[in-house]
N, C-alpha and C positions, 0 to 999 in steps of 0.2 A: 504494500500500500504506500503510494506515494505522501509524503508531506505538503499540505497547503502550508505558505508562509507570506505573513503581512509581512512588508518591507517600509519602514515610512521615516522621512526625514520627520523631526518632531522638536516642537520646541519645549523650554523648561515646562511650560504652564499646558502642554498635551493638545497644541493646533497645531494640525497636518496640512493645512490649506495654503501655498507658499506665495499667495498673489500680495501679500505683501515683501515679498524679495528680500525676507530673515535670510535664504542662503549664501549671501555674502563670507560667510564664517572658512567654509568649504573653499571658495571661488579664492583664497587672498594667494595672492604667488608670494609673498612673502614668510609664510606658514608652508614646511614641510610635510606633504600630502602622503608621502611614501607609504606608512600604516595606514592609512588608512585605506589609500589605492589598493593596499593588498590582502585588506582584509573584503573589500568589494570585489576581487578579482576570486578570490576562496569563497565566496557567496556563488557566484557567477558558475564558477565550476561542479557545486552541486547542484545545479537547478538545469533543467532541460524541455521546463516549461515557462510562462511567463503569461499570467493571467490580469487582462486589463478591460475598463470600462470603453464606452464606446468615447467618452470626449477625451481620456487622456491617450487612449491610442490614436487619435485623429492630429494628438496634440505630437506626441515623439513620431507617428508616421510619418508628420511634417517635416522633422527636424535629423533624423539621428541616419536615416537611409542616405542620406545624404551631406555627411560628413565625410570627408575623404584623410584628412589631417587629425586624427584621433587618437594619441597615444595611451589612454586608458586604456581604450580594448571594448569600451562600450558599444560605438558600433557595429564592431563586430559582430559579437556576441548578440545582439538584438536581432540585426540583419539574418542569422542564421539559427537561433532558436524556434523552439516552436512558441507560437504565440495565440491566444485563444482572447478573443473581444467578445464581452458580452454588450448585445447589444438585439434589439429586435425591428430594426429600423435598414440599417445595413446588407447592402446585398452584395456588394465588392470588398473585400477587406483592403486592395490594392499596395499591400506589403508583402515579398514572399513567406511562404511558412507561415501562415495564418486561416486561424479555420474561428467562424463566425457560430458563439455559442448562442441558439434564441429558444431553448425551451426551458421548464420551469427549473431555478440558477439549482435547487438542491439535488437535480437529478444528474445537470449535467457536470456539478463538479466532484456529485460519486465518481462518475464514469469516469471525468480523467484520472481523480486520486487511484482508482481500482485498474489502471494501467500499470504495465511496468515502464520505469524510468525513475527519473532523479526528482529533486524536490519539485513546484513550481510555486512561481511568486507572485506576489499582488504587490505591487506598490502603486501611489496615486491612489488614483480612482477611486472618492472618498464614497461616494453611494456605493457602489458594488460593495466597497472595504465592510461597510459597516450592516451588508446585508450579510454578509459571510460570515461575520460576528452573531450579525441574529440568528442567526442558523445553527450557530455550533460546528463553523465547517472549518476554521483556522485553528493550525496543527500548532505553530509558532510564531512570535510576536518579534521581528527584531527591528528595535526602534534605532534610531541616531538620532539623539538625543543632542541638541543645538542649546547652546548657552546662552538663549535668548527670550525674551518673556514680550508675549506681546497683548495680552490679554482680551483680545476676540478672533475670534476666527473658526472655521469650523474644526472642530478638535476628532480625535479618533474614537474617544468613548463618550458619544454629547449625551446618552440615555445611563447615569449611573447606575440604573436597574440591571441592564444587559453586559455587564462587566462579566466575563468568565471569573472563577479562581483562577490564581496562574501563581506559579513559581519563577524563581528568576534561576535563572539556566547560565549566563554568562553574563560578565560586567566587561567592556572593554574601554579604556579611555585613549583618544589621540591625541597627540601632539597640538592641531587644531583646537580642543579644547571639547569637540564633539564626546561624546561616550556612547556607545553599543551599549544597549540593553538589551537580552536575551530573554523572551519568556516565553512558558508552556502551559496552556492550563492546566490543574492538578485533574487527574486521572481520580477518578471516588475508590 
């Protein structure tokens, strides 16, 4: 059984929503990115899916197929994974390696976790994110936790009722000043 895994930039106060341009932190060329790059590149390497909403796949389809100058490895890596859009509206995914998910989201993300392969991840996509949460379908929480407070915005857990339990699995801090938080919810 495969693992779903939230992936979400996040700030001190728990909003995922980055249209206010918090990720400066990340962007500074003066801050040594190396940990952290490589802790996103060992992300990348166990995951073989990549599960996204229909506006933020529309948003990186825009953007990332079409980098050529990339020494992350992000485009890559996206350009050639497999990639799954939930959406019911869409008829072209027009990225290769993409297959367009539109029946009801609990069925179809048994069927991928009940595939064989590697993990697959959500990041973005705050509606999808937090139906996945109501549903009890995310296996792992790994946050990057941003050393910034901005006090509105759409946050990961806005329903405190729908919070899983969860355990913290790993703590990682970068140089950046960012920290990886790891969590699973507890198992009863």
């Amino acid at each position: 059984m495969r693992d779903l895994i939230v992936t979400e930039n996040i700030t001190l106060d728990g909003v995922i929503d980055a249209t206010e341009g918090w990720f400066n932190v990340a962007n500074d060329p003066d801050i040594d990115q190396t940990d952290l790059i490589e802790t996103l590149r060992e992300h990348t390497e166990a995951a073989d899916g990549l599960l996204l909403g229909r506006v933020t796949f529309e948003q990186m389809r825009g953007y990332w197929p079409h980098q050529s100058d990339d020494p992350s490895g992000v485009s890559d890596y996206l350009n050639r994974v497999s990639k799954y859009v939930v959406s019911s509206t869409m008829q072209d995914p027009a990225w290769e390696n993409t297959t367009i998910l539109n029946g009801p989201l609990n069925d179809e993300i048994q069927a991928l976790k009940s595939q064989p392969g590697k993990d697959i991840v959500t990041t973005g996509s705050i509606k999808l994110v937090h139906a996945l949460i109501n549903a009890d379908l995310v296996d792992e929480y790994r946050l990057f936790v941003y050393p910034t407070v901005l006090g509105q915005g759409e946050r990961l857990f806005p329903n405190a009722t729908r919070i899983p339990k969860l355990h913290l699995a790993e703590t990682r801090p970068f140089r950046s000043g960012i920290t990886l938080l790891r969590y699973r919810p507890k198992t009863p």
